[in-house]
FIDREN-190833 format. One record per residue (C-alpha): residue number from 1; y, z, x. Coordinates in Angstrom, 1 decimal, m for minus. Layout:
% residues N
NUM	Y	Z	X $
...
//
This chain:
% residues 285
1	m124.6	m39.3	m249.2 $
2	m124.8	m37.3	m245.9 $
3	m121.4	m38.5	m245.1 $
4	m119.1	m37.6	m248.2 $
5	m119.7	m36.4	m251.9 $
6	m117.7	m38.4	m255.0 $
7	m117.0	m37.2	m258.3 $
8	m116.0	m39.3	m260.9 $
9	m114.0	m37.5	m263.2 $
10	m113.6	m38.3	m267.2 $
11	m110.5	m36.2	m268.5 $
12	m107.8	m37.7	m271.0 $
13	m105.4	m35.9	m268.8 $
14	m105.7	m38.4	m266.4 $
15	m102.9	m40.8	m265.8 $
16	m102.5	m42.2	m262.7 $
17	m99.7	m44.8	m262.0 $
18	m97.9	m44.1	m258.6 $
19	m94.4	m45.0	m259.0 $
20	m94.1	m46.6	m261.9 $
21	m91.0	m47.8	m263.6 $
22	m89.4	m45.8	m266.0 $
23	m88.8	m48.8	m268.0 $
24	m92.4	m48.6	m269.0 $
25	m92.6	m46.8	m272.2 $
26	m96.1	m47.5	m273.3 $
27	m99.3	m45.2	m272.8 $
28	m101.1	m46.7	m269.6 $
29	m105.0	m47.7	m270.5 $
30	m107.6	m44.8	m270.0 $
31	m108.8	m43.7	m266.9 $
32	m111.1	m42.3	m264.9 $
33	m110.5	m39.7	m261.9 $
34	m112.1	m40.4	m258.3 $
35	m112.1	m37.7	m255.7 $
36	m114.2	m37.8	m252.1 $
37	m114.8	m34.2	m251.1 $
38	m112.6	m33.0	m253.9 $
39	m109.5	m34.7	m252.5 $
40	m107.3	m37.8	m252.8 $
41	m107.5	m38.5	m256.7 $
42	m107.6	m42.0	m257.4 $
43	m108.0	m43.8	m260.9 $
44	m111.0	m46.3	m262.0 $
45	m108.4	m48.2	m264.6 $
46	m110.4	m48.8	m267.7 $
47	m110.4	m52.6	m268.3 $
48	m111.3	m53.9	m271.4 $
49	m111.7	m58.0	m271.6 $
50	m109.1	m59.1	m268.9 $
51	m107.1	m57.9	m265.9 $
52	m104.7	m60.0	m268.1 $
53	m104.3	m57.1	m270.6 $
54	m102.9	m55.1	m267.7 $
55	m99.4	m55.3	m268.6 $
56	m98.5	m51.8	m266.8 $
57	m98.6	m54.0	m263.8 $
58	m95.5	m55.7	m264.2 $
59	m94.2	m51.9	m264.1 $
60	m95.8	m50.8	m260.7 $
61	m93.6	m51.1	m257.3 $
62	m96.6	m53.6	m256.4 $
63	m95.6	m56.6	m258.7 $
64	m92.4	m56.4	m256.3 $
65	m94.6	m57.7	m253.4 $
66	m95.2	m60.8	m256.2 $
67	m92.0	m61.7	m255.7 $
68	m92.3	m63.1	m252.1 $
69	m95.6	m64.2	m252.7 $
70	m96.2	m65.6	m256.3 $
71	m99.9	m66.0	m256.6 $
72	m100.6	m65.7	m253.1 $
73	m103.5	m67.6	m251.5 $
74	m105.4	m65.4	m248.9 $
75	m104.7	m61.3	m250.1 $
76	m106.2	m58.2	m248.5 $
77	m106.4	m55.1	m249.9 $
78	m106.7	m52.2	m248.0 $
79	m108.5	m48.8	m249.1 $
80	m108.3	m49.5	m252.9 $
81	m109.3	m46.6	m254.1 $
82	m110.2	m46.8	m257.8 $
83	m109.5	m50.5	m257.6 $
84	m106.2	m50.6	m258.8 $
85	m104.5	m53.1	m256.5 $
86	m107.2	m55.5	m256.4 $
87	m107.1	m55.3	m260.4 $
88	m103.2	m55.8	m259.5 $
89	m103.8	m58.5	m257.0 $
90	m105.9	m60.4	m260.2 $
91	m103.6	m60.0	m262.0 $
92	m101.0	m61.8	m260.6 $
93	m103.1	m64.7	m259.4 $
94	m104.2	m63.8	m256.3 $
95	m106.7	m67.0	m255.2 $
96	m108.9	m65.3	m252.2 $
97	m109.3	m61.6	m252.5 $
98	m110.5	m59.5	m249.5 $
99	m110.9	m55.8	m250.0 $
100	m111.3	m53.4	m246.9 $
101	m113.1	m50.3	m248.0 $
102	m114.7	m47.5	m245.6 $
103	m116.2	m46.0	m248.2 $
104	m119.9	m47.5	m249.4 $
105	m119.8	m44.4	m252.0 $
106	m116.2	m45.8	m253.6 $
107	m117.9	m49.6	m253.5 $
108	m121.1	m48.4	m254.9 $
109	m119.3	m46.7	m258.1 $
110	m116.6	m50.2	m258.8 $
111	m119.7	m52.4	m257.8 $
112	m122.3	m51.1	m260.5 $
113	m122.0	m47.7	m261.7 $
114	m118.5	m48.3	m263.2 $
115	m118.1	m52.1	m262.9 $
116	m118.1	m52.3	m266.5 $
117	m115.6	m50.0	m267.4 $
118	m112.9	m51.5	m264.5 $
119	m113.3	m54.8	m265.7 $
120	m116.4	m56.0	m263.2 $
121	m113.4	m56.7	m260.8 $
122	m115.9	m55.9	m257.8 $
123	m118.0	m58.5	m258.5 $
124	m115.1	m61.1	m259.7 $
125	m116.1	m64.3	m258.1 $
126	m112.2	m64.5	m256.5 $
127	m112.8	m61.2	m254.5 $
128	m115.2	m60.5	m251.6 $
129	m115.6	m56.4	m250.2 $
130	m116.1	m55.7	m247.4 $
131	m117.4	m51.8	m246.6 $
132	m115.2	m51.1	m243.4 $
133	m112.5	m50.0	m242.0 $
134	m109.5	m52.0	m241.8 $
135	m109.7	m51.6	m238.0 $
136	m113.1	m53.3	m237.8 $
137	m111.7	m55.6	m240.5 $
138	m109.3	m57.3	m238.1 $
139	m111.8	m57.8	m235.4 $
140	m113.8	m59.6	m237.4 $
141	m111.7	m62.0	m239.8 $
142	m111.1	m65.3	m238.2 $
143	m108.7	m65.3	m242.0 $
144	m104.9	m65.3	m241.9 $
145	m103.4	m63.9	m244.8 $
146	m100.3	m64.4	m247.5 $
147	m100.5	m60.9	m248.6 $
148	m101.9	m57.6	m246.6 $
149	m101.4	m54.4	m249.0 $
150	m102.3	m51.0	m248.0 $
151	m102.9	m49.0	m250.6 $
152	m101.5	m45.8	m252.0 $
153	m104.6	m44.1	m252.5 $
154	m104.4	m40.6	m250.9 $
155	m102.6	m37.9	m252.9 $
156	m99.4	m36.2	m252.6 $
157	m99.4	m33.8	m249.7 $
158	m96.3	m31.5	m249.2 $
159	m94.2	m31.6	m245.7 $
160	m95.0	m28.0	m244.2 $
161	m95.3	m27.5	m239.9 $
162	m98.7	m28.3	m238.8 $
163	m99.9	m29.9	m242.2 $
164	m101.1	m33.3	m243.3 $
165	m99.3	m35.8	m241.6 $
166	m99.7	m40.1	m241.1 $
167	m101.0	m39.7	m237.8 $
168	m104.0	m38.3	m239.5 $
169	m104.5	m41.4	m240.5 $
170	m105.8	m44.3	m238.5 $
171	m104.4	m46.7	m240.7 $
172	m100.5	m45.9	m239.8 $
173	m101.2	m45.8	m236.3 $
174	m99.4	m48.3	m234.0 $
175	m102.8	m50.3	m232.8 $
176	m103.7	m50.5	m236.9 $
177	m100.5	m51.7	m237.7 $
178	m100.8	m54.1	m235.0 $
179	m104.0	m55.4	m235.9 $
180	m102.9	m56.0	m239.2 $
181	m99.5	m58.1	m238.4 $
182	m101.6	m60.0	m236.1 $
183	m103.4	m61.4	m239.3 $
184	m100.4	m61.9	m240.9 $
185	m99.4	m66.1	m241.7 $
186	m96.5	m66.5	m240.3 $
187	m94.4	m66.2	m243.6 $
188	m97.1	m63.4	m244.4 $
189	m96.2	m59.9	m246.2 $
190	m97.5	m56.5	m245.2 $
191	m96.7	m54.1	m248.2 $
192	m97.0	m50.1	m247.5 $
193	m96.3	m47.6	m250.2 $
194	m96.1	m43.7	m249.7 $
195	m94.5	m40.8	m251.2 $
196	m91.0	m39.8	m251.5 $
197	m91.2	m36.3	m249.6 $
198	m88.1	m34.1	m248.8 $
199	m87.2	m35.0	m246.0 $
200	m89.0	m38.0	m245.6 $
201	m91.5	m37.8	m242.8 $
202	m93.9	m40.2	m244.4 $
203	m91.7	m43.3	m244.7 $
204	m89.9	m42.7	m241.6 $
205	m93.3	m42.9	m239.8 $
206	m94.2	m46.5	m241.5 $
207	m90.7	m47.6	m240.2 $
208	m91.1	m46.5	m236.1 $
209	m95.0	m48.0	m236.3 $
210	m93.2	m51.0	m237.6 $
211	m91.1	m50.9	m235.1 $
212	m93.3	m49.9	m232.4 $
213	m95.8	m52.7	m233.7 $
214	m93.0	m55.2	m233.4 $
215	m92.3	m54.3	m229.7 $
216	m96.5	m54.3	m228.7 $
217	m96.6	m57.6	m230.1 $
218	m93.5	m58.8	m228.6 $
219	m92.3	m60.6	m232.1 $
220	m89.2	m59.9	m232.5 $
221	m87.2	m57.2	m234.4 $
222	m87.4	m54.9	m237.7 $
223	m84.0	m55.8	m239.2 $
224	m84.3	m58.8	m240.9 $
225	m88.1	m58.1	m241.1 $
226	m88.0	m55.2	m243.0 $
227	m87.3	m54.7	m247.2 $
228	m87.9	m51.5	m248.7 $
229	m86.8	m49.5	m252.5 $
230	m88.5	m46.7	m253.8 $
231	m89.6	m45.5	m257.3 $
232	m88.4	m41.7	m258.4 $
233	m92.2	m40.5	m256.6 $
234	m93.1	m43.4	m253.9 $
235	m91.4	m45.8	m251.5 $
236	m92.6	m49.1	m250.5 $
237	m91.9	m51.0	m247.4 $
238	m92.5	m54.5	m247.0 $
239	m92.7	m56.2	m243.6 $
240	m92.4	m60.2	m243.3 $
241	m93.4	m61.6	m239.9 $
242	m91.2	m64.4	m239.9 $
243	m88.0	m62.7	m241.9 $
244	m87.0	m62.5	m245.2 $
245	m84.4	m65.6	m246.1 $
246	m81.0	m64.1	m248.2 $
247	m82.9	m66.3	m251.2 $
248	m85.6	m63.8	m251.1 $
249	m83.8	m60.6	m250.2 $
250	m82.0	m61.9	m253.4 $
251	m84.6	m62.3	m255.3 $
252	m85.8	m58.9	m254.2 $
253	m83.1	m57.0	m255.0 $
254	m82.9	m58.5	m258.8 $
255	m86.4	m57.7	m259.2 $
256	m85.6	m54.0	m258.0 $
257	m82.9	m53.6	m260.3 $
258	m84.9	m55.0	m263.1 $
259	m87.2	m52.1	m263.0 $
260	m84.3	m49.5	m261.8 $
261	m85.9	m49.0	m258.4 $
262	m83.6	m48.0	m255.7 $
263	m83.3	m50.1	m252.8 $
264	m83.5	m48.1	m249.8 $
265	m83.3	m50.9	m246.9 $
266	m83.0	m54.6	m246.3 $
267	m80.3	m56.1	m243.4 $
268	m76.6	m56.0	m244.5 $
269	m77.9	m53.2	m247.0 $
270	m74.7	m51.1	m248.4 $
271	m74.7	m47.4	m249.0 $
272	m73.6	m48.1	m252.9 $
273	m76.9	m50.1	m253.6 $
274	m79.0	m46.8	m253.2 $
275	m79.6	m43.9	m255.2 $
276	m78.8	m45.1	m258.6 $
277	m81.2	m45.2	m260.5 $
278	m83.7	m42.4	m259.5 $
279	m81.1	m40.3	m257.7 $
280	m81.5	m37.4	m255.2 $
281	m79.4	m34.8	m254.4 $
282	m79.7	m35.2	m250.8 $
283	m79.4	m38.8	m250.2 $
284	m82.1	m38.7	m247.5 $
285	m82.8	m42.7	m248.9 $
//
């Protein structure tokens, strides 16, 4: 359109599965490359009968945010890129899926140029798009939700003075942060995944917006709020309005292990629980 130009890209080089396990030892499904103005790859999943054949999922740092919320009711996916956390969200039985995406071209191309080859998960009766920002979203959603993930679907930029940064981005911003925790159920889950970068700008911006969020809404603090591990190439934080209980930061934490993530942060967290598994030689996590 006037706005943007997509490219859908078919390449068997293409393999894209942010931060996934090592565990996995299997050959992810084909894919397909998406790229707006030549940037941010993303991956259309190929999808052959079932999201239920997607059993890469149980590999991804999202099937963590499962844990908390086992086939959560209300779930909102934000910027989805290729699709692949709303796939993700079918998957593990997700009842009400909302999908923020600015982008008609991206909808257009899941909706009905490619809906056959992702699986027709655009036009699943349990999920509902919505071609908008996540800003505009949250104005106009009267819906609380379980589940609020946003997505990974940007690609790896490199730390350098005066380069790409988060507060490029509306969507890390204090007021979008906000808006989102505001929509939050009170035992709701905000899930944010970025890269590991040297040192780790990225991740440390998602923890002061949390932080900063926290004190605009007046709702408390980010220790016992906060739980966050990390792959060998991505780091997810998950935020829980009301606290995570020591059941669930239990429950995390074996779940982590499982898939020999690192845990990076939870409260009472110890410095031997981190960097085993994918370890760094600065431990800047």
């Amino acid at each position: 359109n006037s706005y943007a130009r997509l490219d859908v890209i078919e390449s068997p080089s293409i393999k894209s599965v942010p931060g996934i396990s090592l565990q996995y030892q299997k050959i992810p499904p084909p894919q397909h490359g998406i790229t707006i103005d030549g940037d941010n790859l993303s991956a259309i999943t190929r999808i052959e009968n079932d999201v239920a054949e997607l059993e890469f999922m149980e590999f991804l740092p999202t099937s963590i945010f499962f844990t908390v919320k086992p086939a959560p009711e209300e779930v909102l996916v934000i910027e989805p890129g290729g699709g692949m956390d709303v796939a993700g969200a079918l998957y593990f039985g997700g009842e009400n899926i909302y999908v923020s995406q600015n982008s008609s071209l991206m909808v257009d191309v899941l909706r009905d140029g490619f809906s056959d080859y992702s699986g027709n998960i655009y036009n699943d009766k349990k999920v509902e798009v919505f071609e908008v920002s996540s800003r505009n979203f949250s104005k106009i959603t009267d819906r609380k939700f379980d589940l609020i993930i946003i997505s990974l679907s940007d690609s790896f930029h490199t730390v350098s003075a005066g380069a790409y940064s988060l507060n490029e981005n509306y969507l890390y911003t204090v007021e979008s942060i906000s808006d989102l925790m505001a929509i939050l159920k009170e035992d709701g889950v905000l899930a944010v995944t970025r890269w590991v970068q040297f040192p780790p700008s990225e991740n440390l911006k998602v923890l002061s917006t949390l932080y900063e969020s926290l004190e605009y809404l007046q709702i408390g603090k980010i220790p016992k709020k906060v739980f966050a591990y990390r792959s060998l190439l991505t780091c997810t934080t998950l935020f829980k309005k009301d606290g995570f209980a020591e059941n669930e930061i239990n429950c995390l934490k074996e779940e982590v292990k499982k898939l020999n993530f690192d845990i990076v942060y939870y409260n009472g967290s110890r410095q031997d629980e981190a960097n085993i598994y994918s370890i760094l030689e600065e431990p800047y996590f």
